[in-house]
TORKOL-4160 file (C-alpha; in steps of 0.2 Angstrom, whole numbers, padded with zeros to 4 digits, m for minus):
248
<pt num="1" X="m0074" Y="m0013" Z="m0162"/>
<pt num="2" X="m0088" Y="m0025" Z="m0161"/>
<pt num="3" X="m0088" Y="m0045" Z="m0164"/>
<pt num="4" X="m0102" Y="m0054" Z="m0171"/>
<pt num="5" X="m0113" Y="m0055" Z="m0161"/>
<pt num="6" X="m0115" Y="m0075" Z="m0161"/>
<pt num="7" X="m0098" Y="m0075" Z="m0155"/>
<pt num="8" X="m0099" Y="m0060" Z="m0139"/>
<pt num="9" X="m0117" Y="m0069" Z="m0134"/>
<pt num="10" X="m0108" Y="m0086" Z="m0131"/>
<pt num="11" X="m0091" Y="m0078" Z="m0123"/>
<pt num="12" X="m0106" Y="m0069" Z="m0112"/>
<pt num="13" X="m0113" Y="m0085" Z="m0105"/>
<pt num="14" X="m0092" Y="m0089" Z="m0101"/>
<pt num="15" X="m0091" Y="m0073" Z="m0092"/>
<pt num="16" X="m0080" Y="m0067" Z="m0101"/>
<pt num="17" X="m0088" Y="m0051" Z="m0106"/>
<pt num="18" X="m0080" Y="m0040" Z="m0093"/>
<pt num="19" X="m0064" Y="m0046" Z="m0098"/>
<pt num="20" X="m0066" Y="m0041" Z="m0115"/>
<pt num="21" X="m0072" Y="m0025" Z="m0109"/>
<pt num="22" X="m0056" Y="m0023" Z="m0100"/>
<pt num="23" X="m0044" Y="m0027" Z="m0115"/>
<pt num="24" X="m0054" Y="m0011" Z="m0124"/>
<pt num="25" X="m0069" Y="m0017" Z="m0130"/>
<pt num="26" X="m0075" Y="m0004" Z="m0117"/>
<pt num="27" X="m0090" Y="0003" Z="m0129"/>
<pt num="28" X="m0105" Y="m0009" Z="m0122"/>
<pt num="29" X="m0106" Y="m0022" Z="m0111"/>
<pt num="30" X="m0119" Y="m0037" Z="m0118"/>
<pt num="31" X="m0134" Y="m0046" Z="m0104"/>
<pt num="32" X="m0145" Y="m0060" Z="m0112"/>
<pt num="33" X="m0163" Y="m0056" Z="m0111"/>
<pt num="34" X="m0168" Y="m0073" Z="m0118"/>
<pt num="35" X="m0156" Y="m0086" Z="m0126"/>
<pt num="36" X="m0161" Y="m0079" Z="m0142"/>
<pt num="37" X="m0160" Y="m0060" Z="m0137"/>
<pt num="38" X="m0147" Y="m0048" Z="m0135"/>
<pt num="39" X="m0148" Y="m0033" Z="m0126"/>
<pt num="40" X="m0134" Y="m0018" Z="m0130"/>
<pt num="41" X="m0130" Y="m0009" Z="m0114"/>
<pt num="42" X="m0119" Y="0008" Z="m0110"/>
<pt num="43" X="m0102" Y="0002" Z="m0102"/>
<pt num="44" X="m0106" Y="0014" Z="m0091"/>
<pt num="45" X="m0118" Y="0005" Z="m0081"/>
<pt num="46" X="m0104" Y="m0008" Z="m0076"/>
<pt num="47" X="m0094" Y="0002" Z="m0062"/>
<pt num="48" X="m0074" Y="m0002" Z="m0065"/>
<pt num="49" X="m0068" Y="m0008" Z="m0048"/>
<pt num="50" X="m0045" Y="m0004" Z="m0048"/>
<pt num="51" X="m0037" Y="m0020" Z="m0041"/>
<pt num="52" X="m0026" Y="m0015" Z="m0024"/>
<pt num="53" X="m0007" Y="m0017" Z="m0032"/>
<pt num="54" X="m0009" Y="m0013" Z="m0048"/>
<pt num="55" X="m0018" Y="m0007" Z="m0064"/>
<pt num="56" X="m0030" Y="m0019" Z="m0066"/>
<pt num="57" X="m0048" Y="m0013" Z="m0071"/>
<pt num="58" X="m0064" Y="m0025" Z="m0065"/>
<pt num="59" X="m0081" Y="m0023" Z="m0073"/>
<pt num="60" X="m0094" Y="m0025" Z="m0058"/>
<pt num="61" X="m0112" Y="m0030" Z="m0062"/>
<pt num="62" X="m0123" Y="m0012" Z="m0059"/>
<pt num="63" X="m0130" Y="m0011" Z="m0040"/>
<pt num="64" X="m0146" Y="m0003" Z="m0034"/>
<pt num="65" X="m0133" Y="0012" Z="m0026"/>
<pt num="66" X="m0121" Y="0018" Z="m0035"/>
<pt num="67" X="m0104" Y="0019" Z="m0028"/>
<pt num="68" X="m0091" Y="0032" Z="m0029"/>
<pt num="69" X="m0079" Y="0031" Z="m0044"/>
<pt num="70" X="m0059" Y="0033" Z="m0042"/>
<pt num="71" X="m0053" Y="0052" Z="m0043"/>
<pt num="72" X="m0043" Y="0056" Z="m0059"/>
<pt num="73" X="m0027" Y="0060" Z="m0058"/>
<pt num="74" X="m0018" Y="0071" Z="m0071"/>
<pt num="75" X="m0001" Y="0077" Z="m0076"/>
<pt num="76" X="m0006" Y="0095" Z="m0075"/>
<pt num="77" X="m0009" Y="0093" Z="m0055"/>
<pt num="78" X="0009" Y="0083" Z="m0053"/>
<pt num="79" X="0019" Y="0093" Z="m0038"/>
<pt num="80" X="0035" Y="0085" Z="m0032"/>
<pt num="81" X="0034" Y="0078" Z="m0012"/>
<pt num="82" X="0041" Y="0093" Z="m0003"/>
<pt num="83" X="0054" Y="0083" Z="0007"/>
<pt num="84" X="0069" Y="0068" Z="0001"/>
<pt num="85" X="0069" Y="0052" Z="0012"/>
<pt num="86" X="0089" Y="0050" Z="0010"/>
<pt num="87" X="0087" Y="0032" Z="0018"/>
<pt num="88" X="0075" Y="0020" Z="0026"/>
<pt num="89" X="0079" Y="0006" Z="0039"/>
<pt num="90" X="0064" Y="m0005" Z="0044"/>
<pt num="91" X="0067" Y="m0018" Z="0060"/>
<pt num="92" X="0052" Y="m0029" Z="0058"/>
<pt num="93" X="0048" Y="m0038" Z="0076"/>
<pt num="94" X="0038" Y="m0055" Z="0071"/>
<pt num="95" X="0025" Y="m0062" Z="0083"/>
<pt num="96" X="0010" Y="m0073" Z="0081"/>
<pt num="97" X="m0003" Y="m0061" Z="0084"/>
<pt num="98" X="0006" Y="m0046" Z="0079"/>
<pt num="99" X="0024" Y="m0039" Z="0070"/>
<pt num="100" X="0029" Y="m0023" Z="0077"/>
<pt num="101" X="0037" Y="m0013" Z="0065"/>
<pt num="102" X="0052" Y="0002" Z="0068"/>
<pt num="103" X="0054" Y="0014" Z="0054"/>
<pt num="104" X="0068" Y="0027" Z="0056"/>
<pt num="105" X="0068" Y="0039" Z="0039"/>
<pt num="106" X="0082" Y="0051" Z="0034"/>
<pt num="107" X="0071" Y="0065" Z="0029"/>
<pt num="108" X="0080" Y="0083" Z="0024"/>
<pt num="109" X="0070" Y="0099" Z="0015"/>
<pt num="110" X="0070" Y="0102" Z="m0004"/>
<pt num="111" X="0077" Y="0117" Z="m0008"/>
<pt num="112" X="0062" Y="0125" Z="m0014"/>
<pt num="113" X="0052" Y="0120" Z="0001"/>
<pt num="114" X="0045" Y="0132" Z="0011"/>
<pt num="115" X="0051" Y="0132" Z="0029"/>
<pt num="116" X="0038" Y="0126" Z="0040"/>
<pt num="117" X="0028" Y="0114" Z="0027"/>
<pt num="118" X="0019" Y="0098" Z="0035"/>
<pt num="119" X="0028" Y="0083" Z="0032"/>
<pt num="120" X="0013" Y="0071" Z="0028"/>
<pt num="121" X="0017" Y="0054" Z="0029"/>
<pt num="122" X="0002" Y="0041" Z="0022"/>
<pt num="123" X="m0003" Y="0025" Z="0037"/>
<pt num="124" X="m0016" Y="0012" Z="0033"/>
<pt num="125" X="m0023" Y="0001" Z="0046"/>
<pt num="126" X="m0010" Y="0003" Z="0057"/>
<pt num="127" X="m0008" Y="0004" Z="0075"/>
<pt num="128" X="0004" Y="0017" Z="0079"/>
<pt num="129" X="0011" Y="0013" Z="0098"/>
<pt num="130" X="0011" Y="0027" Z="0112"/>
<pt num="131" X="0029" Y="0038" Z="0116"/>
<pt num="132" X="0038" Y="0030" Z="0098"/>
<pt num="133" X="0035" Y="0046" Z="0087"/>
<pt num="134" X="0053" Y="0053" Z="0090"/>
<pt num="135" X="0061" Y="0068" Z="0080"/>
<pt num="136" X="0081" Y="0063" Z="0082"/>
<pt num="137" X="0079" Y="0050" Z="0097"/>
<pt num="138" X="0065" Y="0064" Z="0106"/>
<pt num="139" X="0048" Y="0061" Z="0110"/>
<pt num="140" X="0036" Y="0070" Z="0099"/>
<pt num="141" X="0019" Y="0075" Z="0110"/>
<pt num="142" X="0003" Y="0069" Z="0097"/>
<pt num="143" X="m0007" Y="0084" Z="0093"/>
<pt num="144" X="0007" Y="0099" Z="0096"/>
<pt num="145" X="0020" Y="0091" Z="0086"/>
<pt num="146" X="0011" Y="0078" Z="0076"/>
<pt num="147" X="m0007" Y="0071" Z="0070"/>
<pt num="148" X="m0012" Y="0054" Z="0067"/>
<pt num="149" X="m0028" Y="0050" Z="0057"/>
<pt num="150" X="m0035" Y="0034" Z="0047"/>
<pt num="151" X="m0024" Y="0042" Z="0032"/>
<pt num="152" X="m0007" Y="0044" Z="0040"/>
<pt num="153" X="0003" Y="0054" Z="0050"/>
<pt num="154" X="0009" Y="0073" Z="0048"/>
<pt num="155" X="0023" Y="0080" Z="0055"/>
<pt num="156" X="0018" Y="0101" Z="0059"/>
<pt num="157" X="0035" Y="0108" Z="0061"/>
<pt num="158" X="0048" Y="0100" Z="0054"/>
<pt num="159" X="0067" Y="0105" Z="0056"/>
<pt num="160" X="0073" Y="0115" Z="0044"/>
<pt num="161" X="0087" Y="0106" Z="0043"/>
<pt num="162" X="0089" Y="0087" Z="0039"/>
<pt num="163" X="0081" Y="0074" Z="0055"/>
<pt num="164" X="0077" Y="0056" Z="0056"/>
<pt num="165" X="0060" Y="0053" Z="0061"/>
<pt num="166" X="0057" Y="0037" Z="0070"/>
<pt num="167" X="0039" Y="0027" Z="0073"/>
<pt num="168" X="0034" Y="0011" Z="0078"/>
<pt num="169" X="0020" Y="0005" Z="0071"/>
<pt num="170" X="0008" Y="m0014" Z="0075"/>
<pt num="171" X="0002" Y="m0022" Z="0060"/>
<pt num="172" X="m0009" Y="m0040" Z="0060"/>
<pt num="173" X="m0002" Y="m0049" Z="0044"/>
<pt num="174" X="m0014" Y="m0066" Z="0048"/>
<pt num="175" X="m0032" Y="m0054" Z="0046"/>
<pt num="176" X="m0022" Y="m0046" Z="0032"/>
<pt num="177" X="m0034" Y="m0053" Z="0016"/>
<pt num="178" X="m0031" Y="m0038" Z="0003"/>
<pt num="179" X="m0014" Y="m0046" Z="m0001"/>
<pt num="180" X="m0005" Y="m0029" Z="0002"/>
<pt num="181" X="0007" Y="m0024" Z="0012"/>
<pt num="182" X="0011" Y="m0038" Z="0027"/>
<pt num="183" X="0001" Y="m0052" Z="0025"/>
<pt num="184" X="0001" Y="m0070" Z="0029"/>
<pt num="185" X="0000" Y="m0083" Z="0018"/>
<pt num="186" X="0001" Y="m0104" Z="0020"/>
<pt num="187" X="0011" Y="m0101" Z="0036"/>
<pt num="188" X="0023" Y="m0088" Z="0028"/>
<pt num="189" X="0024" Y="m0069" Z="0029"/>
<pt num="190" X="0025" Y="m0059" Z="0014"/>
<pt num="191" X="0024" Y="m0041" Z="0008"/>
<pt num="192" X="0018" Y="m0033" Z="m0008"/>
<pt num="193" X="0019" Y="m0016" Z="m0008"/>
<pt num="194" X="0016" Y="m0008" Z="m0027"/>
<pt num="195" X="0008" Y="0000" Z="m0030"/>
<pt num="196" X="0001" Y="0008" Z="m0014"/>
<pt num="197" X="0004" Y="m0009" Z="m0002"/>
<pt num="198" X="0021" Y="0001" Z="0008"/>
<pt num="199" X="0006" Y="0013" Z="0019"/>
<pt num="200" X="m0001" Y="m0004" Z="0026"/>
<pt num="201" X="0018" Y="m0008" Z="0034"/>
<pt num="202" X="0024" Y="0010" Z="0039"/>
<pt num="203" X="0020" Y="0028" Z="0040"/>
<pt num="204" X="0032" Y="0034" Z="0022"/>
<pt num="205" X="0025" Y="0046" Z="0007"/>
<pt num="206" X="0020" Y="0031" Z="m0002"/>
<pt num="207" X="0022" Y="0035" Z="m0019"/>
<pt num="208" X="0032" Y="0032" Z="m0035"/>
<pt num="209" X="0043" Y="0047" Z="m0036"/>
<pt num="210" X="0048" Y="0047" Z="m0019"/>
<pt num="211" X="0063" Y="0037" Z="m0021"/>
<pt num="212" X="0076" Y="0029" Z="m0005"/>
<pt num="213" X="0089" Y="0018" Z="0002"/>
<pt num="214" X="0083" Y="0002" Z="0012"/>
<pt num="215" X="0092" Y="m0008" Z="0025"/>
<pt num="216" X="0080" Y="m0022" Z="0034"/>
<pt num="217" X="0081" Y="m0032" Z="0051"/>
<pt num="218" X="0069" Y="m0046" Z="0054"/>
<pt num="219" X="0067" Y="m0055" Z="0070"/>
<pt num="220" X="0057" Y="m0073" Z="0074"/>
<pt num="221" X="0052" Y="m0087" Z="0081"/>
<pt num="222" X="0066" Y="m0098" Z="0075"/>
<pt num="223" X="0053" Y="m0113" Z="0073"/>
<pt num="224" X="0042" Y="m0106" Z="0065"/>
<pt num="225" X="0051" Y="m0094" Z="0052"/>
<pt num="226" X="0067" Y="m0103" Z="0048"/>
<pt num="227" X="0071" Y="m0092" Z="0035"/>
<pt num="228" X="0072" Y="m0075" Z="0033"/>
<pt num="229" X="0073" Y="m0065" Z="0018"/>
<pt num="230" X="0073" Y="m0048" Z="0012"/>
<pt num="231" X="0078" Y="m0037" Z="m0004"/>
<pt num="232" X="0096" Y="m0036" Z="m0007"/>
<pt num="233" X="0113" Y="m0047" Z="0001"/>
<pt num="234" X="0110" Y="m0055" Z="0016"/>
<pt num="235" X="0124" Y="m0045" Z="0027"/>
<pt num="236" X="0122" Y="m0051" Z="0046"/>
<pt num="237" X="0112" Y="m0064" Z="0056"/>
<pt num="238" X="0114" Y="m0073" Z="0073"/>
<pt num="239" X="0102" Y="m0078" Z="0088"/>
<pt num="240" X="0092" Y="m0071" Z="0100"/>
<pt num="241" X="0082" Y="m0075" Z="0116"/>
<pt num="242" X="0070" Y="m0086" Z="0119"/>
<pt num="243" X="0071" Y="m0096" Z="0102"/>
<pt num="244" X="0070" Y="m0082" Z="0091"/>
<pt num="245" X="0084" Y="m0077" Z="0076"/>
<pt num="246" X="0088" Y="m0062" Z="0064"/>
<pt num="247" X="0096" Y="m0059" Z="0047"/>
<pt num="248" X="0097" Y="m0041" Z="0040"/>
Protein backbone atom coordinates (compact mmCIF):
# COMPACT_ATOMS: atom_id res chain seq x y z
CA UNK A 1 0.00 0.00 0.00
CA UNK A 2 2.84 2.35 0.78
CA UNK A 3 6.26 3.10 -1.45
CA UNK A 4 9.38 3.81 -0.02
CA UNK A 5 9.36 6.74 1.15
CA UNK A 6 12.59 8.09 -0.93
CA UNK A 7 10.64 7.38 -3.90
CA UNK A 8 6.76 9.11 -2.83
CA UNK A 9 9.00 12.24 -1.34
CA UNK A 10 10.67 12.81 -5.00
CA UNK A 11 7.20 11.93 -6.94
CA UNK A 12 5.78 14.72 -4.29
CA UNK A 13 8.19 17.57 -5.50
CA UNK A 14 6.68 16.30 -9.25
CA UNK A 15 3.28 16.75 -8.25
CA UNK A 16 2.45 13.84 -8.62
CA UNK A 17 1.09 12.89 -5.20
CA UNK A 18 -2.41 13.50 -5.88
CA UNK A 19 -2.24 11.35 -8.87
CA UNK A 20 -1.24 8.56 -7.00
CA UNK A 21 -3.82 9.13 -4.58
CA UNK A 22 -6.29 8.91 -7.38
CA UNK A 23 -4.90 5.47 -8.76
CA UNK A 24 -5.77 4.10 -4.86
CA UNK A 25 -3.02 5.07 -3.10
CA UNK A 26 -5.77 6.93 -1.20
CA UNK A 27 -4.64 6.11 2.50
CA UNK A 28 -2.26 9.45 3.09
CA UNK A 29 -1.31 12.19 1.10
CA UNK A 30 2.67 13.16 1.70
CA UNK A 31 3.77 17.46 2.19
CA UNK A 32 7.50 18.11 2.76
CA UNK A 33 8.25 19.79 5.98
CA UNK A 34 11.95 20.30 5.16
CA UNK A 35 13.89 18.54 2.20
CA UNK A 36 14.78 15.97 4.61
CA UNK A 37 11.44 15.57 6.42
CA UNK A 38 8.39 13.88 5.68
CA UNK A 39 5.15 14.67 7.00
CA UNK A 40 2.23 11.67 6.78
CA UNK A 41 -1.25 13.30 6.42
CA UNK A 42 -4.97 11.84 6.49
CA UNK A 43 -6.15 11.72 2.77
CA UNK A 44 -9.01 13.28 4.19
CA UNK A 45 -7.61 16.52 4.42
CA UNK A 46 -7.23 16.79 0.59
CA UNK A 47 -10.97 17.45 -0.49
CA UNK A 48 -11.60 15.13 -3.95
CA UNK A 49 -12.99 17.76 -6.57
CA UNK A 50 -15.27 15.16 -9.54
CA UNK A 51 -14.34 16.48 -13.02
CA UNK A 52 -17.73 17.65 -14.98
CA UNK A 53 -18.12 14.66 -17.81
CA UNK A 54 -16.87 11.95 -16.17
CA UNK A 55 -15.48 9.93 -13.22
CA UNK A 56 -12.41 11.51 -12.55
CA UNK A 57 -11.38 12.23 -8.94
CA UNK A 58 -9.07 15.51 -8.16
CA UNK A 59 -7.00 15.86 -4.85
CA UNK A 60 -7.31 19.63 -4.02
CA UNK A 61 -4.83 21.17 -1.49
CA UNK A 62 -6.84 21.71 2.12
CA UNK A 63 -8.55 25.33 2.32
CA UNK A 64 -9.08 27.58 5.18
CA UNK A 65 -13.23 26.59 4.58
CA UNK A 66 -14.16 23.65 4.01
CA UNK A 67 -16.39 23.01 1.01
CA UNK A 68 -19.34 20.76 0.70
CA UNK A 69 -18.55 17.17 -0.50
CA UNK A 70 -20.59 15.32 -3.38
CA UNK A 71 -23.77 13.40 -2.21
CA UNK A 72 -23.55 9.71 -2.24
CA UNK A 73 -25.64 7.91 -4.40
CA UNK A 74 -26.48 4.39 -3.79
CA UNK A 75 -28.31 1.41 -5.48
CA UNK A 76 -30.68 1.03 -2.63
CA UNK A 77 -32.19 4.77 -3.48
CA UNK A 78 -32.22 3.79 -7.46
CA UNK A 79 -36.27 4.63 -8.69
CA UNK A 80 -36.93 4.46 -12.37
CA UNK A 81 -37.74 8.05 -14.20
CA UNK A 82 -41.59 7.91 -13.94
CA UNK A 83 -42.03 8.90 -17.69
CA UNK A 84 -40.41 7.32 -21.38
CA UNK A 85 -39.13 9.98 -23.88
CA UNK A 86 -40.01 7.78 -27.04
CA UNK A 87 -38.04 10.27 -29.20
CA UNK A 88 -36.25 13.60 -29.21
CA UNK A 89 -35.64 16.06 -32.22
CA UNK A 90 -33.29 19.07 -31.46
CA UNK A 91 -33.21 22.10 -34.16
CA UNK A 92 -30.22 24.00 -33.18
CA UNK A 93 -30.30 27.75 -34.55
CA UNK A 94 -26.58 29.03 -34.77
CA UNK A 95 -25.78 32.63 -34.14
CA UNK A 96 -22.59 34.56 -33.08
CA UNK A 97 -23.73 35.51 -29.73
CA UNK A 98 -26.10 32.96 -29.19
CA UNK A 99 -27.71 29.40 -30.54
CA UNK A 100 -31.27 29.05 -29.98
CA UNK A 101 -32.19 25.63 -29.34
CA UNK A 102 -35.96 23.85 -30.00
CA UNK A 103 -36.47 20.53 -28.21
CA UNK A 104 -39.67 18.66 -28.96
CA UNK A 105 -39.76 15.25 -26.59
CA UNK A 106 -42.28 12.37 -27.03
CA UNK A 107 -42.97 11.72 -23.49
CA UNK A 108 -45.96 8.98 -22.52
CA UNK A 109 -46.55 7.70 -18.71
CA UNK A 110 -45.00 4.47 -17.32
CA UNK A 111 -47.55 2.17 -16.46
CA UNK A 112 -46.90 2.21 -12.77
CA UNK A 113 -46.89 5.93 -12.59
CA UNK A 114 -49.28 7.64 -10.67
CA UNK A 115 -51.47 9.91 -12.67
CA UNK A 116 -50.77 13.43 -11.93
CA UNK A 117 -46.89 13.01 -11.09
CA UNK A 118 -44.55 16.03 -11.93
CA UNK A 119 -42.63 15.53 -14.98
CA UNK A 120 -39.16 17.20 -13.90
CA UNK A 121 -37.09 17.92 -16.47
CA UNK A 122 -33.21 18.95 -15.37
CA UNK A 123 -31.94 22.90 -17.14
CA UNK A 124 -28.54 24.27 -16.52
CA UNK A 125 -27.64 27.80 -17.44
CA UNK A 126 -30.23 28.15 -19.81
CA UNK A 127 -32.33 30.87 -20.88
CA UNK A 128 -35.66 29.47 -21.46
CA UNK A 129 -37.62 32.09 -24.07
CA UNK A 130 -41.20 33.62 -23.21
CA UNK A 131 -44.63 31.76 -24.89
CA UNK A 132 -42.16 28.36 -26.19
CA UNK A 133 -43.26 25.98 -23.36
CA UNK A 134 -46.15 24.27 -25.51
CA UNK A 135 -47.96 20.90 -24.44
CA UNK A 136 -48.97 19.41 -28.15
CA UNK A 137 -48.43 22.94 -30.06
CA UNK A 138 -50.31 24.91 -26.80
CA UNK A 139 -48.89 27.46 -24.86
CA UNK A 140 -48.26 26.43 -21.30
CA UNK A 141 -48.77 29.56 -18.72
CA UNK A 142 -45.27 29.53 -16.26
CA UNK A 143 -46.48 29.06 -12.70
CA UNK A 144 -50.06 27.27 -13.37
CA UNK A 145 -48.82 24.63 -15.64
CA UNK A 146 -45.17 24.61 -15.34
CA UNK A 147 -42.04 25.91 -13.05
CA UNK A 148 -38.65 26.98 -14.07
CA UNK A 149 -35.94 27.24 -11.55
CA UNK A 150 -31.82 27.29 -11.83
CA UNK A 151 -32.27 23.27 -11.73
CA UNK A 152 -34.81 22.70 -14.56
CA UNK A 153 -38.13 22.85 -15.48
CA UNK A 154 -41.23 20.67 -14.09
CA UNK A 155 -44.16 20.09 -15.79
CA UNK A 156 -47.41 19.83 -12.82
CA UNK A 157 -50.02 18.08 -14.62
CA UNK A 158 -49.16 16.10 -17.25
CA UNK A 159 -51.45 14.29 -19.71
CA UNK A 160 -52.41 11.13 -18.87
CA UNK A 161 -51.89 10.00 -21.98
CA UNK A 162 -48.73 10.28 -24.37
CA UNK A 163 -47.77 14.39 -25.48
CA UNK A 164 -44.91 16.14 -27.05
CA UNK A 165 -43.61 18.82 -24.85
CA UNK A 166 -41.82 21.61 -26.85
CA UNK A 167 -39.18 24.37 -25.47
CA UNK A 168 -36.96 26.77 -26.79
CA UNK A 169 -34.20 27.41 -24.92
CA UNK A 170 -30.93 30.26 -25.51
CA UNK A 171 -27.57 29.03 -24.69
CA UNK A 172 -23.98 31.10 -25.22
CA UNK A 173 -21.52 28.29 -26.36
CA UNK A 174 -18.28 31.18 -26.72
CA UNK A 175 -18.66 31.99 -22.48
CA UNK A 176 -19.10 28.24 -22.24
CA UNK A 177 -15.52 27.36 -20.34
CA UNK A 178 -16.64 23.99 -18.54
CA UNK A 179 -16.40 22.10 -21.67
CA UNK A 180 -19.88 20.58 -21.34
CA UNK A 181 -22.74 20.78 -23.13
CA UNK A 182 -22.40 23.62 -26.06
CA UNK A 183 -19.31 25.02 -26.08
CA UNK A 184 -16.99 26.81 -28.41
CA UNK A 185 -13.69 25.87 -29.15
CA UNK A 186 -10.81 27.33 -31.94
CA UNK A 187 -13.70 28.71 -34.02
CA UNK A 188 -15.86 25.41 -33.85
CA UNK A 189 -18.90 24.40 -31.73
CA UNK A 190 -18.88 21.28 -30.01
CA UNK A 191 -20.90 19.36 -27.43
CA UNK A 192 -20.12 16.86 -24.71
CA UNK A 193 -22.76 15.75 -23.01
CA UNK A 194 -21.75 12.56 -20.61
CA UNK A 195 -22.01 12.40 -18.28
CA UNK A 196 -24.39 15.35 -17.03
CA UNK A 197 -23.28 17.95 -20.19
CA UNK A 198 -27.13 17.25 -22.14
CA UNK A 199 -28.94 19.75 -19.05
CA UNK A 200 -26.52 22.68 -20.33
CA UNK A 201 -28.19 22.29 -24.13
CA UNK A 202 -32.02 21.52 -23.19
CA UNK A 203 -34.49 20.81 -20.63
CA UNK A 204 -34.52 16.48 -20.72
CA UNK A 205 -34.19 14.07 -17.44
CA UNK A 206 -30.61 13.95 -17.94
CA UNK A 207 -29.60 10.67 -16.83
CA UNK A 208 -28.37 7.31 -17.98
CA UNK A 209 -31.20 5.11 -17.80
CA UNK A 210 -33.56 7.43 -19.57
CA UNK A 211 -32.95 6.18 -22.88
CA UNK A 212 -34.33 7.89 -26.57
CA UNK A 213 -34.43 8.29 -30.35
CA UNK A 214 -32.58 11.53 -31.71
CA UNK A 215 -33.18 13.38 -35.06
CA UNK A 216 -30.98 16.78 -35.28
CA UNK A 217 -31.23 20.05 -37.50
CA UNK A 218 -28.56 22.60 -37.47
CA UNK A 219 -28.57 25.90 -39.07
CA UNK A 220 -25.57 28.60 -39.73
CA UNK A 221 -23.76 30.99 -41.06
CA UNK A 222 -22.59 29.34 -44.23
CA UNK A 223 -19.12 31.21 -43.83
CA UNK A 224 -18.49 30.59 -40.78
CA UNK A 225 -19.69 26.98 -40.09
CA UNK A 226 -19.21 25.08 -43.45
CA UNK A 227 -19.71 21.97 -42.17
CA UNK A 228 -22.29 20.55 -40.17
CA UNK A 229 -22.16 17.39 -38.34
CA UNK A 230 -24.26 15.58 -35.95
CA UNK A 231 -24.62 11.64 -34.64
CA UNK A 232 -25.79 9.45 -37.13
CA UNK A 233 -26.26 9.56 -41.55
CA UNK A 234 -26.37 12.74 -42.82
CA UNK A 235 -30.08 12.59 -44.35
CA UNK A 236 -31.03 16.19 -45.80
CA UNK A 237 -29.32 19.74 -46.28
CA UNK A 238 -29.90 22.72 -48.60
CA UNK A 239 -29.67 26.62 -48.07
CA UNK A 240 -31.26 29.15 -46.27
CA UNK A 241 -31.56 32.99 -46.05
CA UNK A 242 -29.30 35.44 -45.77
CA UNK A 243 -26.17 33.10 -46.22
CA UNK A 244 -27.05 30.53 -43.79
CA UNK A 245 -27.36 26.39 -44.50
CA UNK A 246 -28.69 23.31 -42.73
CA UNK A 247 -27.92 19.55 -42.74
CA UNK A 248 -30.12 17.15 -40.42
Amino acid sequence: KFLDMAIRSRLHRLGLVPLLANMGLQSHAIRLGTPSTVVLHPAALYPQTRIRGGSTLLMQAPSAVAEAGPTEKFRSDYKPFPYLVNSVHLNFDVHEEETLVTAYLSIERSHDTEVGTPLELDGEDLTLLDGTVKLDGTVLVHGVDYRVSSEGLTLLQPPTSSFTLSSTVSIQPHKNTQLSGLYQSSGNLCTQCEAEGFRRITYFPDRPDVMSTYSVRIEADKASFPLLLSNGNEVSKGEAAAGRHWAE
